[in-house]
BAFI-3210 file (N, C-alpha, C; in Angstrom, 3 decimals, decimal comma, padded with zeros to 6 digits):
// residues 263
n [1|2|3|4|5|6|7|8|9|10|11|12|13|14|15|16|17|18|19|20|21|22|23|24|25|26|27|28|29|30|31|32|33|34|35|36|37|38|39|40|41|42|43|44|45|46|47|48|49|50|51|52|53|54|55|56|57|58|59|60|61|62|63|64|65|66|67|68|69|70|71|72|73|74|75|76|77|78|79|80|81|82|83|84|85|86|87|88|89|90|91|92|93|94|95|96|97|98|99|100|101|102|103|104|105|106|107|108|109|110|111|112|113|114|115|116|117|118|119|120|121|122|123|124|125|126|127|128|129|130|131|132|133|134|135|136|137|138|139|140|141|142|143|144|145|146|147|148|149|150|151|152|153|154|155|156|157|158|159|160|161|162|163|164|165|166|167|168|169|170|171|172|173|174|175|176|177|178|179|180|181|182|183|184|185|186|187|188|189|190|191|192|193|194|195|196|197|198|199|200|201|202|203|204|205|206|207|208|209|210|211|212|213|214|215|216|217|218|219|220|221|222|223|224|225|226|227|228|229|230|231|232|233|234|235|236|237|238|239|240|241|242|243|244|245|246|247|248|249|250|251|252|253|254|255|256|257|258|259|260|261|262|263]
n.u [-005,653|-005,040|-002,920|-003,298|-001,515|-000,572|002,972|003,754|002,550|002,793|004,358|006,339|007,342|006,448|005,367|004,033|002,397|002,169|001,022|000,825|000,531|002,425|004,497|005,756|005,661|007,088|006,037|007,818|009,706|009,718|010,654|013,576|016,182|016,143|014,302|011,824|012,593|011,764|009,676|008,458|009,053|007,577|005,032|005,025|006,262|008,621|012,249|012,732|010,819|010,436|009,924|010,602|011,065|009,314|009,481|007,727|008,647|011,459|011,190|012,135|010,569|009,995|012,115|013,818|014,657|015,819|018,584|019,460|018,177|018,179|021,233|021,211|018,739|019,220|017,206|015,066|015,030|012,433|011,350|010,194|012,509|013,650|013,259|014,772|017,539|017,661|017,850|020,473|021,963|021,652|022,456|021,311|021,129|022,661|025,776|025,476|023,792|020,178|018,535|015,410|013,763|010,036|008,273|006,175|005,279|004,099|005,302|006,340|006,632|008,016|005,642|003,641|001,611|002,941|002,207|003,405|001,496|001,729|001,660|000,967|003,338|005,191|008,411|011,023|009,941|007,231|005,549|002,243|000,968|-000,398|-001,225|-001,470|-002,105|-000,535|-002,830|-005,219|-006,220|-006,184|-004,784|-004,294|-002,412|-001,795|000,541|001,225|-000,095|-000,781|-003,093|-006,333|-006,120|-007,206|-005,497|-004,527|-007,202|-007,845|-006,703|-006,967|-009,580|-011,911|-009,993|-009,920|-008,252|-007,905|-005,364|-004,895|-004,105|-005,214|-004,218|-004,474|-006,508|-007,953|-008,769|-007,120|-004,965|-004,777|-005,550|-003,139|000,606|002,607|004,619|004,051|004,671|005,008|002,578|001,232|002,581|001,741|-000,723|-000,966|-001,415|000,926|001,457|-000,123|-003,005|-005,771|-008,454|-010,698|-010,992|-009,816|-012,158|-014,394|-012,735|-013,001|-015,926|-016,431|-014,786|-015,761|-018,643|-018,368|-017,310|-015,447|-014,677|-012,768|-011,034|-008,094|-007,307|-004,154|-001,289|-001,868|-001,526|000,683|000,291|-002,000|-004,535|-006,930|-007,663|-010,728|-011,369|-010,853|-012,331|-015,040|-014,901|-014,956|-017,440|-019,581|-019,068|-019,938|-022,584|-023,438|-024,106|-026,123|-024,961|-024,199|-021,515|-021,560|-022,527|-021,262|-018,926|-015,715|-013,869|-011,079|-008,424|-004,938|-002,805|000,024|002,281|002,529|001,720|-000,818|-004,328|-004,774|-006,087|-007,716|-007,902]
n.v [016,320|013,761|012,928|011,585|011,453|010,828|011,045|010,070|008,061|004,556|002,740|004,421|005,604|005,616|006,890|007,819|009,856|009,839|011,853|014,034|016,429|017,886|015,439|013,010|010,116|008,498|006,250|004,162|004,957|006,697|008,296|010,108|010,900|013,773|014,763|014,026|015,111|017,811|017,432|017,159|019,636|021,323|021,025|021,501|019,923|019,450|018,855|017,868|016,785|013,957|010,969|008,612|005,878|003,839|001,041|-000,869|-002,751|-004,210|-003,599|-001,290|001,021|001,685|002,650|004,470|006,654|006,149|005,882|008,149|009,447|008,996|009,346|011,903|012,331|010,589|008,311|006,005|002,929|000,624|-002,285|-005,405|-008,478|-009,930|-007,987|-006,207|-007,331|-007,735|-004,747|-003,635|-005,784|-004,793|-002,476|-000,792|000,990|002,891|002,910|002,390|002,859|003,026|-000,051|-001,901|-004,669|-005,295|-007,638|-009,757|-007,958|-005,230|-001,768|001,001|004,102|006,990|007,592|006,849|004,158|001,386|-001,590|-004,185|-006,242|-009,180|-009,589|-010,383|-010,843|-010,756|-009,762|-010,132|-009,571|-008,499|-006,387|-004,774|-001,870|-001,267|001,657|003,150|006,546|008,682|010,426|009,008|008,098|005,819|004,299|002,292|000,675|-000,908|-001,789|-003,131|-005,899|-009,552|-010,691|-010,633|-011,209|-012,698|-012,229|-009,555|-007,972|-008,025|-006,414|-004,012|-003,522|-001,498|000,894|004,527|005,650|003,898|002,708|001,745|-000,632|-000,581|-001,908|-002,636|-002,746|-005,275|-006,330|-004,435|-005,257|-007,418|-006,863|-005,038|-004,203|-005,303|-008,118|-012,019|-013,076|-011,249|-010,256|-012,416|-012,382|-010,168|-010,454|-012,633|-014,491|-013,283|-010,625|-008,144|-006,368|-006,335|-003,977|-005,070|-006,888|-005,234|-003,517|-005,328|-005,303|-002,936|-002,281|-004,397|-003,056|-000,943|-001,327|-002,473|000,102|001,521|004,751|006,531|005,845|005,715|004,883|003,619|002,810|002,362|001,081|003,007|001,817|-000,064|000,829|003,206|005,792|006,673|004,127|002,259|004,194|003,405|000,073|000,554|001,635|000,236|-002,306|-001,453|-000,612|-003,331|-003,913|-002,701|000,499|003,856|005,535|007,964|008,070|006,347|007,022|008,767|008,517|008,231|008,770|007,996|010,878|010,097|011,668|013,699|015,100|014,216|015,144|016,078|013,878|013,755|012,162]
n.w [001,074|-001,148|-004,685|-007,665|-010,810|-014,325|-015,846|-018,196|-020,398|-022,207|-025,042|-025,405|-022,877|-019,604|-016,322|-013,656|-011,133|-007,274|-004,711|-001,656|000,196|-000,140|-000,298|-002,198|-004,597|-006,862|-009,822|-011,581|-014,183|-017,191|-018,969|-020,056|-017,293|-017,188|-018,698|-017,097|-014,264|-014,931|-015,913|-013,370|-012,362|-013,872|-013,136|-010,433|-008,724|-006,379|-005,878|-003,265|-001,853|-003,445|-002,350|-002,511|-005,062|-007,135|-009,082|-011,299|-013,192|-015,294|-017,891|-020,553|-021,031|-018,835|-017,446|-018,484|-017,385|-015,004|-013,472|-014,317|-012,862|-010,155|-009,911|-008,890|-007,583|-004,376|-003,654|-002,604|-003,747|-005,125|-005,707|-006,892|-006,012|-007,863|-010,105|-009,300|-009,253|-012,102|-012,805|-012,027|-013,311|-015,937|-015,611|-014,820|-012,548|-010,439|-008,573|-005,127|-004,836|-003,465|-002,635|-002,219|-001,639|-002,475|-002,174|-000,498|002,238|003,129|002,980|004,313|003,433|004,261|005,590|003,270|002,420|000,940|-001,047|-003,216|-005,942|-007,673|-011,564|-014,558|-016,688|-019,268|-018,046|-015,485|-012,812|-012,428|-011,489|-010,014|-007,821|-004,899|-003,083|-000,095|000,677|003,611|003,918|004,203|001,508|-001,165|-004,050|-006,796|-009,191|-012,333|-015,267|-016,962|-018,194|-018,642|-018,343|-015,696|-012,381|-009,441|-007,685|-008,787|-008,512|-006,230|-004,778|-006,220|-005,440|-003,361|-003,745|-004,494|-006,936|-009,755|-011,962|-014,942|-017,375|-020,772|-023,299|-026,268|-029,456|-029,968|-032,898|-034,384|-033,708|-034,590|-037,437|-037,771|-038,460|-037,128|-036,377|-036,690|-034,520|-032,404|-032,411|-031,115|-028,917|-027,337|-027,162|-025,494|-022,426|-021,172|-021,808|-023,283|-021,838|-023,333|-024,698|-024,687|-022,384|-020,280|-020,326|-019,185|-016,986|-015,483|-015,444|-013,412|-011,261|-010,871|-010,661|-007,730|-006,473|-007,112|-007,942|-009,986|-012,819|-014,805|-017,853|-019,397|-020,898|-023,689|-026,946|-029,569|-031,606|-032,153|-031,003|-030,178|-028,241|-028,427|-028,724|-026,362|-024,908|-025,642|-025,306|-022,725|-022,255|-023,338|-022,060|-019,403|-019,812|-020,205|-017,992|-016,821|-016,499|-016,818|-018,790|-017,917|-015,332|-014,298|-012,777|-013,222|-015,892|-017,659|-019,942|-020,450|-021,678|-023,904|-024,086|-022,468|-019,090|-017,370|-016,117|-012,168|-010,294|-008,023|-004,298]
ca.u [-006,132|-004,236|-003,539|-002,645|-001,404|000,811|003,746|003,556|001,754|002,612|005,347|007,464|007,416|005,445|005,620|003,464|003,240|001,289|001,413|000,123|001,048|004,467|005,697|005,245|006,066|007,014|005,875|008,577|010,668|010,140|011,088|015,007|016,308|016,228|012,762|011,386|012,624|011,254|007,927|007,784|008,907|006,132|003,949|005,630|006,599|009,965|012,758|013,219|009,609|010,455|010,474|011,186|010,911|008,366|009,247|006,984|009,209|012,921|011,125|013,190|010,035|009,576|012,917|014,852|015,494|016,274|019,616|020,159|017,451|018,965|022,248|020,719|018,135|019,429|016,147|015,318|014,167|011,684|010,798|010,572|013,444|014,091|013,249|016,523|018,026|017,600|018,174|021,761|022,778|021,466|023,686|020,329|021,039|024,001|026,443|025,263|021,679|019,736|017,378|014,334|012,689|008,771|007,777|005,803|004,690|003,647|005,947|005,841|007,608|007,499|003,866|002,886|001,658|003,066|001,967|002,958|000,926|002,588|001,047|001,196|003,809|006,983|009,245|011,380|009,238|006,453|004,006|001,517|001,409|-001,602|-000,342|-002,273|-001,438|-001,078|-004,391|-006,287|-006,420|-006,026|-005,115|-003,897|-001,973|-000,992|-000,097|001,239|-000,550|-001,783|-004,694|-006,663|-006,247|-007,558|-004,479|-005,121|-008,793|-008,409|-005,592|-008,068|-010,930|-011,721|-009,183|-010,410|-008,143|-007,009|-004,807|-005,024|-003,671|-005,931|-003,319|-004,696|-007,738|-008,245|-009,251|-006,035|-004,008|-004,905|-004,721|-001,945|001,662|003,401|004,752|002,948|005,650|004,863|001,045|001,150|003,197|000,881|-002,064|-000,615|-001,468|001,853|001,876|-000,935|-004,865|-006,566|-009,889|-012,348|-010,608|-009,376|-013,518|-014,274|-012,584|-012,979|-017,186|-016,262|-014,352|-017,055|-019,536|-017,466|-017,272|-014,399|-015,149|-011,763|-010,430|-007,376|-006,949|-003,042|-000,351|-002,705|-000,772|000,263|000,418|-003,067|-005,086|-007,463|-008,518|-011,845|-011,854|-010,821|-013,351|-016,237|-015,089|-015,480|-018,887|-020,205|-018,942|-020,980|-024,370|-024,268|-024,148|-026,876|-024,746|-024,239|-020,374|-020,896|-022,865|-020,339|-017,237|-014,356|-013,283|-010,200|-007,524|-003,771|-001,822|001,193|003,504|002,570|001,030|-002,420|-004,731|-004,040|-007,153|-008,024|-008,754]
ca.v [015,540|012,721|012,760|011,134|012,218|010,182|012,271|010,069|006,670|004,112|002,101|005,369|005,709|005,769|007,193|008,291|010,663|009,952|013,048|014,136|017,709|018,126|014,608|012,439|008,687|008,533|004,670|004,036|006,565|005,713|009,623|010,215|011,708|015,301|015,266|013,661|016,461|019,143|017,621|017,177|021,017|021,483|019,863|022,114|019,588|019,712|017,673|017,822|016,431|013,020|009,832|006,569|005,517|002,293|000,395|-002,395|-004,027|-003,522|-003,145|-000,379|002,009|001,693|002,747|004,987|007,861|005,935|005,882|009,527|010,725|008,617|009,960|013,273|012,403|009,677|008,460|004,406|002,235|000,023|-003,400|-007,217|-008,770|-010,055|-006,349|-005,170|-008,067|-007,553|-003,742|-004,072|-006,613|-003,982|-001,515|000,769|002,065|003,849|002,249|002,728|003,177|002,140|-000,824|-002,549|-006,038|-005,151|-009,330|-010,207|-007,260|-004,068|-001,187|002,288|005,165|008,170|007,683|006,413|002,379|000,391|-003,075|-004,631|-007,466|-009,520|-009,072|-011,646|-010,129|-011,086|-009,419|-010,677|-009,890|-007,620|-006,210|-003,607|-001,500|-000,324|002,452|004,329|007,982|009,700|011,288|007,643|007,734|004,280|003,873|000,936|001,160|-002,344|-001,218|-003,834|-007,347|-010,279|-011,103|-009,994|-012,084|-012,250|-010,866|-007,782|-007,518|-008,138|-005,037|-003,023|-003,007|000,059|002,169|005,855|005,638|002,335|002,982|000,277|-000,716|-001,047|-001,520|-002,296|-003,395|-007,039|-006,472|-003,561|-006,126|-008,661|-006,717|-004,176|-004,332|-006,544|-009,600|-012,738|-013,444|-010,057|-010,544|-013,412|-012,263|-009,079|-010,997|-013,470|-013,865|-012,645|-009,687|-006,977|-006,201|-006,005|-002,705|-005,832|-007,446|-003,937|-002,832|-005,761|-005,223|-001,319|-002,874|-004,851|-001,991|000,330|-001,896|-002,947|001,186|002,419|005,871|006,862|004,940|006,183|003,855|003,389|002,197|002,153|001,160|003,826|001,329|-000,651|001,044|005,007|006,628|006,587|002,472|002,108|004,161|002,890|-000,689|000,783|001,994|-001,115|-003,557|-000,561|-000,742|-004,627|-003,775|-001,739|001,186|004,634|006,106|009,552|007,903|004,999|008,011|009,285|006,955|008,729|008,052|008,750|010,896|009,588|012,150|014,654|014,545|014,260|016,113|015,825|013,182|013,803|010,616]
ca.w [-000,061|-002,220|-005,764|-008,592|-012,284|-014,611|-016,705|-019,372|-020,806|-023,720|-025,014|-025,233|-022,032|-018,159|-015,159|-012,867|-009,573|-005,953|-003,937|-000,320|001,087|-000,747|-000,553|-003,418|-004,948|-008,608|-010,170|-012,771|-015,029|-018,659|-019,846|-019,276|-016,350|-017,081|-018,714|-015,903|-013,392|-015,593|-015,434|-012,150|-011,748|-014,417|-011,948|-008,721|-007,729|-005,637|-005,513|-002,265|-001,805|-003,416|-000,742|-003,145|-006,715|-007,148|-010,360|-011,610|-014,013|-015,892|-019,154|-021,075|-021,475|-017,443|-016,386|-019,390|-016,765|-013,521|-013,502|-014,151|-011,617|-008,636|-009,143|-008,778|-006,057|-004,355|-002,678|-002,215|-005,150|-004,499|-006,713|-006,197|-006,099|-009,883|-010,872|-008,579|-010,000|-013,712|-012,721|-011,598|-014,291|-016,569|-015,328|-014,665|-011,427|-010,309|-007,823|-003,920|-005,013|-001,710|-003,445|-001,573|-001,913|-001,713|-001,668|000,676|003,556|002,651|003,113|004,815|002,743|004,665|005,515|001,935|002,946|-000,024|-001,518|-004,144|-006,161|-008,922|-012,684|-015,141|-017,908|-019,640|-017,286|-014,338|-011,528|-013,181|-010,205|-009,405|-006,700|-004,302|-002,507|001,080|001,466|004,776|004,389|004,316|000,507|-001,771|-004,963|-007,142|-010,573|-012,986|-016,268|-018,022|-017,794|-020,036|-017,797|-014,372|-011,396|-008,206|-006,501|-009,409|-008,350|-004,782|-004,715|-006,422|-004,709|-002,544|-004,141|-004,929|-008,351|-010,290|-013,028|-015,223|-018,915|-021,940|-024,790|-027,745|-030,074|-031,065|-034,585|-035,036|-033,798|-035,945|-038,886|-038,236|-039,289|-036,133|-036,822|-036,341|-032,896|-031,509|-032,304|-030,363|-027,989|-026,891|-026,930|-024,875|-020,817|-020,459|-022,743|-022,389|-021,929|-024,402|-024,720|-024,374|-021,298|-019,322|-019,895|-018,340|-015,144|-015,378|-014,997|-012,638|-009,896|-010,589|-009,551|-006,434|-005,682|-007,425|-008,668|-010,701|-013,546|-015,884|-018,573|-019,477|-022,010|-024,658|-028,270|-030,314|-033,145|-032,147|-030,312|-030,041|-026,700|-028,362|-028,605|-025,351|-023,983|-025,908|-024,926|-021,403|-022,228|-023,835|-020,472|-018,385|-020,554|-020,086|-015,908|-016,739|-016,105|-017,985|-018,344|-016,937|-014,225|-013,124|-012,051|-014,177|-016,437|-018,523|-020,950|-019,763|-022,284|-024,036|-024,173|-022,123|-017,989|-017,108|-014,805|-011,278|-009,627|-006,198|-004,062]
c.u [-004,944|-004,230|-002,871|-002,684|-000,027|001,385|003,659|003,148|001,794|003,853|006,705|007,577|006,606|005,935|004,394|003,639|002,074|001,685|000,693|000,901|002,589|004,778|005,155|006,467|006,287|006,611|006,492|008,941|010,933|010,870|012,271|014,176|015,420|014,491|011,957|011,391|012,081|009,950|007,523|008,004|007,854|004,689|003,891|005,856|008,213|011,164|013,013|012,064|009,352|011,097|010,475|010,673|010,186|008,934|008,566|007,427|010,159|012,376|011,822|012,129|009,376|010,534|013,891|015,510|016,298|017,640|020,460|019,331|018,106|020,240|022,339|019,783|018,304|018,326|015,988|014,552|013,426|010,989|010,779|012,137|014,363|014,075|014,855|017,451|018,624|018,303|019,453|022,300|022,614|021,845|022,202|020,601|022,369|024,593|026,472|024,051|021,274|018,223|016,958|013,687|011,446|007,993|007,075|005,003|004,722|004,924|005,617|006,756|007,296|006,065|003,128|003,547|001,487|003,448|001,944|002,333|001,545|001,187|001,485|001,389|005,131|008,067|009,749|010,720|008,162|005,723|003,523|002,156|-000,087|-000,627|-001,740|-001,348|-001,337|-002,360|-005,174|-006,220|-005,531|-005,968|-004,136|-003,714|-000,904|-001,229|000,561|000,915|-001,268|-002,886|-004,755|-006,604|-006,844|-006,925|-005,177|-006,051|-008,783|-007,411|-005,973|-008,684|-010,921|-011,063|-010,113|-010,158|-007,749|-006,606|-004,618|-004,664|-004,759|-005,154|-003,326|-006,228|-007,587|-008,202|-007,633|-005,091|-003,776|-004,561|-003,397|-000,814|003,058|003,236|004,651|003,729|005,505|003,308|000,804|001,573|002,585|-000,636|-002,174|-001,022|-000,492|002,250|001,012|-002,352|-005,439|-008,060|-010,895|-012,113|-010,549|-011,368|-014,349|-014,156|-012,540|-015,238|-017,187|-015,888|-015,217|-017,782|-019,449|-017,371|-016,311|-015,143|-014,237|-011,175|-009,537|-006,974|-005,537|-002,339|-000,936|-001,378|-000,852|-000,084|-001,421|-003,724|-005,712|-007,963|-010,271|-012,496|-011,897|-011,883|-014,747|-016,265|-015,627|-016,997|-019,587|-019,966|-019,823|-022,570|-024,582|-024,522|-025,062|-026,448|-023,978|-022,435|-019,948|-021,631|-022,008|-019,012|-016,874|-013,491|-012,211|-009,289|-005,973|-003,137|-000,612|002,232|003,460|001,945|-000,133|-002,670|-004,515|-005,650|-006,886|-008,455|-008,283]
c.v [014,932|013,139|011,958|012,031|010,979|011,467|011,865|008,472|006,479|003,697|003,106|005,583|006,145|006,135|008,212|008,987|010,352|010,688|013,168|015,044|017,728|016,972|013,306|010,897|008,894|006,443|004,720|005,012|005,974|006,735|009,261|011,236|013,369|015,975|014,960|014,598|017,762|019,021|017,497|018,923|021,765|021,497|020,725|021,238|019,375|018,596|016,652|016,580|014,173|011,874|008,817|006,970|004,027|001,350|-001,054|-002,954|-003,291|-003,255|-001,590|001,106|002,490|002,478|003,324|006,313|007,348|005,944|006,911|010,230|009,958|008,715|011,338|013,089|011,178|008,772|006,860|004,213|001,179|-001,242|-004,479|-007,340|-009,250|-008,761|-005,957|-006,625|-008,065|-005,762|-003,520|-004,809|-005,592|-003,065|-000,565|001,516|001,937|002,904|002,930|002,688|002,053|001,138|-001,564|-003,671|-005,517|-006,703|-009,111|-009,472|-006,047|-003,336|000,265|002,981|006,508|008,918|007,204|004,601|002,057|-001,114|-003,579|-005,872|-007,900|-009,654|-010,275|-010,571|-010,536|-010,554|-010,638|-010,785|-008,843|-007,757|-004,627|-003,054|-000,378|000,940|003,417|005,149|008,120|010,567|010,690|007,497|006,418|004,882|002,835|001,361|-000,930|-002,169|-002,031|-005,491|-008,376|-010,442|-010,734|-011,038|-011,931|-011,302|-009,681|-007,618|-007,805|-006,570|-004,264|-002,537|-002,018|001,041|003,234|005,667|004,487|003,151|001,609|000,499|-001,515|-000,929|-001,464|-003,034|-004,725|-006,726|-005,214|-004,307|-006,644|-007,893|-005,552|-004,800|-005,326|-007,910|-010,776|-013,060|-012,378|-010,116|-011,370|-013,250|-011,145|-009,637|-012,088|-013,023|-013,146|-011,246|-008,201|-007,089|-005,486|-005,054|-003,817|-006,540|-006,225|-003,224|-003,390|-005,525|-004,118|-001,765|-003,009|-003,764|-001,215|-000,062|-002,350|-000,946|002,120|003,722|006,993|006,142|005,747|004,666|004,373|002,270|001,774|002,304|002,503|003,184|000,228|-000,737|002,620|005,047|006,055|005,189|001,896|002,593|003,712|001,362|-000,463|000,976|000,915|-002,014|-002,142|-000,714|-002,060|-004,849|-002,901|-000,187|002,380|005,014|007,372|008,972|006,936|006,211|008,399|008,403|007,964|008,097|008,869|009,189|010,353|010,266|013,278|014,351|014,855|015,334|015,426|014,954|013,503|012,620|010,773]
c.w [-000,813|-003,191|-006,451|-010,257|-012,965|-016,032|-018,045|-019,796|-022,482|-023,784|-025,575|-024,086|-021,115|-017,502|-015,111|-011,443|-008,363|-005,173|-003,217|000,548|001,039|-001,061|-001,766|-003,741|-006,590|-008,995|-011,546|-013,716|-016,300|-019,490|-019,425|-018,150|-016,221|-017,413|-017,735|-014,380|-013,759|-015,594|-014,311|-011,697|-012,487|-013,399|-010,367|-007,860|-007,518|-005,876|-004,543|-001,495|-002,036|-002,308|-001,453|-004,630|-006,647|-008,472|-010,783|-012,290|-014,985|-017,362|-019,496|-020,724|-019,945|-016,765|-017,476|-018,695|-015,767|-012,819|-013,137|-012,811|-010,252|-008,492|-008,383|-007,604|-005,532|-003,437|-003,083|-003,432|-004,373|-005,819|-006,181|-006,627|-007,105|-010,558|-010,419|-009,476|-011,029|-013,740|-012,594|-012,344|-015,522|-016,310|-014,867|-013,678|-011,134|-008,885|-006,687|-003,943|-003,907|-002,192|-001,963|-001,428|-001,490|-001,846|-000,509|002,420|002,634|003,576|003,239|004,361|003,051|004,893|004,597|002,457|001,156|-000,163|-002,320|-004,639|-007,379|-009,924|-013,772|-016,498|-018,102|-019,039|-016,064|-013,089|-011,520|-011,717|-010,633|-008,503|-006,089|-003,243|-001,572|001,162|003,053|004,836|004,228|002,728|-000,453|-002,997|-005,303|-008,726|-010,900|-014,643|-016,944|-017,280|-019,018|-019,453|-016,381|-013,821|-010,464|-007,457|-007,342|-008,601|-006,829|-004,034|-004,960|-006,215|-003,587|-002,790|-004,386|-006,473|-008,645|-011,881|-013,366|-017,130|-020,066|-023,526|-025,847|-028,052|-030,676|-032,608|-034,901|-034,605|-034,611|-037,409|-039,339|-038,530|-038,227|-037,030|-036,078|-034,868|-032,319|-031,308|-031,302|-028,739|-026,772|-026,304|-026,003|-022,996|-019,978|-021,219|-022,187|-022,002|-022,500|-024,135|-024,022|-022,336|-019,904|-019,389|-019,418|-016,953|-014,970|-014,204|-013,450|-010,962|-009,908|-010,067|-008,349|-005,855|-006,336|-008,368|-009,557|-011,376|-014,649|-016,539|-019,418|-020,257|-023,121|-025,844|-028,861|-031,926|-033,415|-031,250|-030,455|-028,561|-027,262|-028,230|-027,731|-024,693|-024,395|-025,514|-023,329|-021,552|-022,361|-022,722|-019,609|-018,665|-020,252|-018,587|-015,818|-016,159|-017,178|-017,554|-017,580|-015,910|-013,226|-012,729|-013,548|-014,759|-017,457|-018,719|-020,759|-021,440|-022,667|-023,755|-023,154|-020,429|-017,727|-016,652|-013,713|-011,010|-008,226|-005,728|-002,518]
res [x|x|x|x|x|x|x|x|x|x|x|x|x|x|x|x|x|x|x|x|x|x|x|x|x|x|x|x|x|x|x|x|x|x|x|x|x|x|x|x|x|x|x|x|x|x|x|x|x|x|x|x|x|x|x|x|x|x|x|x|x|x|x|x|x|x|x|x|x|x|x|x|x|x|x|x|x|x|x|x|x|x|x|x|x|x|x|x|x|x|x|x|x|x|x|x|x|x|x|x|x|x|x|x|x|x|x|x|x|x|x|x|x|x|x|x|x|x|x|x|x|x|x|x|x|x|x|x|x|x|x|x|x|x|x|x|x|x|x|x|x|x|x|x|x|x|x|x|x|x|x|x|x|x|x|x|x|x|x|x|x|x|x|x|x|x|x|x|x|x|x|x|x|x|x|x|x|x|x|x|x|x|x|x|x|x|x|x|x|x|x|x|x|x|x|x|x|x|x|x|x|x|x|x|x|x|x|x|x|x|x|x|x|x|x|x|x|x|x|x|x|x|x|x|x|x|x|x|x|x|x|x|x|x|x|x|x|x|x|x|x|x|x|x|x|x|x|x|x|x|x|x|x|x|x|x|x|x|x|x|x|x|x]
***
């Protein structure tokens, strides 16, 4: 059996883990180094165990350990090609670090089939990433985006889990304490997805089959778990469909790591 769990979600920092009989994928290192190894030994999981590092984009709160954990495990990075780019001019990764271009063909990482899809976000080369285990299992994770695309939604479909970003509330946008160039800038197609937009396409994969949804990078400054999931509820009731009956729809911790999903 597959799983997924992320260590930690929100503009303090992400990362997530895909695991399959010991060996495991981390998707971006927003904790430092050291905390980041402690939750994965939290977790049992090994060092020895890790086969690549994924990162979806040089944002700061994506990649505040990476540096220190690949001098320590020196195991392959894996981004588009503006990510390694921006990564390396940014001094983030350590000198020898064995970097990847994932553009264009999907990629086999010690049995884990990875694909990434690009994401429409203020970064250099911002993507997703669907990812097949060795034990047939799918899932698909895009956690920062201004808007869904096809590629998103065609990367999605069939997964077991989609991790997906619902960052903040319209109306706590509007009237919280950001300034009017950051307002703008969040709400923007290149910024994040917004509760009403992310419950939307939460609708949408459920009714297509998906039966695991963690909702991710939710604001701490404009945004509640509970708004997020009632926007989810409300796009389910207009599909004529109830929330404990469409799957597992949950809300990723910020600071701390989930439960583990099976898929």
């Amino acid at each position: 059996m597959s799983r997924f769990i992320t260590l930690c979600s929100g503009s303090s920092g992400n990362s997530a883990v895909v695991e399959h009989d010991g060996r495991y994928l981390l998707v971006d290192i927003g904790l430092n180094g050291r905390p980041t190894l402690a939750a994965l030994a939290g977790l049992g999981l090994r060092p020895q165990g890790l086969a690549g590092v994924l990162i979806t984009h040089e944002h700061i709160d994506h990649i505040r350990g990476l540096r220190v954990l690949l001098k320590q495990l020196p195991v392959p990075l894996y981004a588009t090609a503006p990510t390694l780019d921006a990564l390396w001019e940014a001094d983030a990764v350590p000198d020898g670090a064995h970097m990847v271009e994932v553009e264009g063909r999907s990629h086999v990482v010690e049995g884990f089939g990875v694909t990434a899809f690009p994401t429409s976000h203020d970064a250099a080369g911002s993507c997703g990433y669907r990812i097949e285990t060795p034990g047939g299992g799918v899932m698909a994770l895009a956690t920062d985006l201004g808007k869904m695309t096809a590629d998103v939604f065609c990367m999605m479909e069939g997964a077991g889990v989609v991790a997906l970003e619902a960052n903040y509330d319209p109306e706590m946008l509007r009237l919280g304490r950001y300034p009017p160039s950051l307002k703008k800038r969040v709400a923007s197609v290149r910024g994040h997805l917004s509760n009403r937009d992310s419950a939307a396409a939460v609708a949408q994969l459920i009714g297509g089959g998906c039966q695991r949804i963690v909702l991710c990078h939710l604001s701490e400054e404009n945004n509640y778990p509970h708004l997020a999931l009632k926007a989810v509820e409300d796009a389910l009731l207009e599909c004529g469909l109830r929330l404990q009956e469409a799957g597992a729809v949950r809300v990723a911790p910020r600071y701390e790591p989930g439960e583990w999903i099976e898929f």
